[in-house]
C-alpha atoms as one frame of an Amber mdcrd trajectory, in Angstrom:
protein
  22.322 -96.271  39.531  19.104 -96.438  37.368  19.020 -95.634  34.130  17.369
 -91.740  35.250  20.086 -91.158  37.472  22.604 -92.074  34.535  20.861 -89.509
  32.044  20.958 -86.729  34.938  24.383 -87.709  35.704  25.640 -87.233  31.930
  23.620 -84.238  31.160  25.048 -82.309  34.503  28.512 -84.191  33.389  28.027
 -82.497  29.931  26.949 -78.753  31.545  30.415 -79.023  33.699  32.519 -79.804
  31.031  31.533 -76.933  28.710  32.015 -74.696  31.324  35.429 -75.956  32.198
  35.827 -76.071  27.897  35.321 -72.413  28.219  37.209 -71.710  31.479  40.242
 -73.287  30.027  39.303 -71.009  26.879  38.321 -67.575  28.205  39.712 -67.767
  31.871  36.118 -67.887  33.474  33.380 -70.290  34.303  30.364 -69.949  31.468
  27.620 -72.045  32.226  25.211 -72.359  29.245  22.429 -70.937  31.614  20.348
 -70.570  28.529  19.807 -74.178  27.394  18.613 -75.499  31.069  15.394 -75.696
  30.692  15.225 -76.843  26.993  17.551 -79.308  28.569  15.213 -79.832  31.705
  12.386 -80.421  29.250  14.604 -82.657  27.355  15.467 -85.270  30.403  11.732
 -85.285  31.122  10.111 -86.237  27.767  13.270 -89.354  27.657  11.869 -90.116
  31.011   8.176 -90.002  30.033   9.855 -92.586  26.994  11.533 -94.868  29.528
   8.489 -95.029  32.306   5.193 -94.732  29.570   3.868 -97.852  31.723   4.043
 -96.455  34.720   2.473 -92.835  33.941   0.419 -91.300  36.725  -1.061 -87.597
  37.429   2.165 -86.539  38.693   3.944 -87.350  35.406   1.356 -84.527  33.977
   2.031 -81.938  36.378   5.760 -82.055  36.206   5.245 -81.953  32.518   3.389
 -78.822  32.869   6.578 -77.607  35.644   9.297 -78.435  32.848   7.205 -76.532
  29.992   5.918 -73.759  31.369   9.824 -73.308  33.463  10.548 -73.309  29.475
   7.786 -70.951  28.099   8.403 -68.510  31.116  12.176 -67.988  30.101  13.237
 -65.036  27.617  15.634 -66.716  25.938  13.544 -69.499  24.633  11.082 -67.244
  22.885  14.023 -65.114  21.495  15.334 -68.078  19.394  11.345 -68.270  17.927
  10.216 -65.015  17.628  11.261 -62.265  14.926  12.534 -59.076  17.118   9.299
 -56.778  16.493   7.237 -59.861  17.571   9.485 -60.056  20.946   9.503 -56.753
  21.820   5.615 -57.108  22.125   5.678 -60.520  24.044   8.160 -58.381  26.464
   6.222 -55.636  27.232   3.278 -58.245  27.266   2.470 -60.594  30.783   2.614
 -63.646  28.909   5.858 -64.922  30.409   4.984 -63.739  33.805   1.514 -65.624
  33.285   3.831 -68.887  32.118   5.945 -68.282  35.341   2.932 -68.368  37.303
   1.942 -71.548  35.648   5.028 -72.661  36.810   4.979 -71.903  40.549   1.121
 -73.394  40.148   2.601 -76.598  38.708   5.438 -76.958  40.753   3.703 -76.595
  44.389   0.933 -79.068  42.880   3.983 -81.181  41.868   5.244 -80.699  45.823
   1.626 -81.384  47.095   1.474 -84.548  44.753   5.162 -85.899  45.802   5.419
 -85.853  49.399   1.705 -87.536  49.666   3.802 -90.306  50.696   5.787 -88.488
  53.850   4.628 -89.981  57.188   1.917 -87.453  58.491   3.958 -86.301  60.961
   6.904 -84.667  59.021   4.017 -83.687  55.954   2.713 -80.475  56.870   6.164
 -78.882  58.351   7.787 -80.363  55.088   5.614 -79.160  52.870   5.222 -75.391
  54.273   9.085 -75.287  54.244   9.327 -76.248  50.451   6.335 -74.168  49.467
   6.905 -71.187  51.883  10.816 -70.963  50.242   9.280 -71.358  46.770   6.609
 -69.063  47.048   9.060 -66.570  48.527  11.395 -66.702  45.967   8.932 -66.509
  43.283   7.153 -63.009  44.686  10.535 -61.514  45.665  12.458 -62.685  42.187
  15.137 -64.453  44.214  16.380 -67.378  42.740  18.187 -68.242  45.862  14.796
 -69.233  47.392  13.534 -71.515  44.458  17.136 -73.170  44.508  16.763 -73.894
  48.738  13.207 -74.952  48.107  14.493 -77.535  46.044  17.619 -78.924  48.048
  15.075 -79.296  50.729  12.801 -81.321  48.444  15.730 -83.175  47.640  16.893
 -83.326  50.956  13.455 -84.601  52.252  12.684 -87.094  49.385  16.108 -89.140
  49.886  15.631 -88.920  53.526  12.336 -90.796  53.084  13.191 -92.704  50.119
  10.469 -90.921  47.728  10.420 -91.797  43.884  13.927 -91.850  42.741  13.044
 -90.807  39.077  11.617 -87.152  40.411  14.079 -86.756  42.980  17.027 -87.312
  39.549  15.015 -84.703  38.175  15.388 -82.987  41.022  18.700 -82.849  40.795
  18.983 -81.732  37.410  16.786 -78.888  37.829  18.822 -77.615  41.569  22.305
 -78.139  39.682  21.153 -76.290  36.490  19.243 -73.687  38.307  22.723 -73.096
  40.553  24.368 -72.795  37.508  22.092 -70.100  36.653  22.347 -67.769  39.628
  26.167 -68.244  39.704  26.203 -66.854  36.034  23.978 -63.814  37.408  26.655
 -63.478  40.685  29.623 -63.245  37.925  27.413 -60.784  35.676  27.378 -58.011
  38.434
């Protein structure tokens, strides 16, 4: 296990266990949804700090994927922004613009990654990921991102693809599931 693989594994370790603090606690499953991406963005910048020799364009654009996956989030700008300031950021398209960023960065990210996949599995790899992505992303349905990522995952272990993106592909699928179970035991 490389040392990437050992951060994922202790952050996701971390998430688990404060949910299972609080199940033991309140008698349900809390998942600190909120903090994913800050912790996302977190992961990244020790990995940028581990790999700094090895840095190439796709470092950039899954920098941009982590921060704008942060700017695009609520939450985030509620801990930073007074209330009167907030409520004009809401009614504002400044997080949906971030969210497109996001979806921009992340199917440049996709495009960038899988450069590597034999040409025969490239293009029906690729329009899977993007097509599920994309479709999430118009429709709001988080379900959609989250498959779009297992098959990245899924298609960058089967072809051995960078191990340090596909960790932080994990991160983001198990945080992100975390996130749409908390919205299933909202309803």
């Amino acid at each position: 296990m490389i040392r990437e693989e050992r951060t994922v594994f202790l952050t996701i370790l971390t998430f688990i266990l404060y949910s299972i603090i609080q199940f033991w606690e309140n008698g349900i499953f809390i998942f600190p949804f909120p903090l994913n991406e800050l912790a996302i963005l977190f992961v990244f910048l020790y990995f940028i700090y581990l790999n700094s020799k090895q840095l190439t364009i796709i470092w950039f654009f899954v920098g941009l994927l982590c921060l704008f996956k942060l700017l695009s989030q609520q939450f985030f700008w509620s801990i930073i922004l007074p209330n009167d300031q907030l409520e004009v950021l809401f009614n504002g398209i400044m997080t949906d613009i971030f969210y497109l960023l996001y979806a921009i960065s992340y199917v440049v990210f996709v495009i960038l990654y899988t450069k590597e996949i034999p040409t025969n599995y490239l293009t029906l790899s690729r329009i899977a990921v993007l097509s599920c992505f994309s479709i999430g992303i118009l429709l709001n349905q988080s379900i959609l991102e989250i498959f779009s990522f297992i098959l990245l995952y899924a298609i960058s272990w089967k072809i051995n693809l960078n191990p340090i993106f596909r960790s932080l592909i994990v991160l983001i699928l198990v945080l992100d599931i975390g996130k749409f179970y908390m919205s299933l035991i909202s309803y």
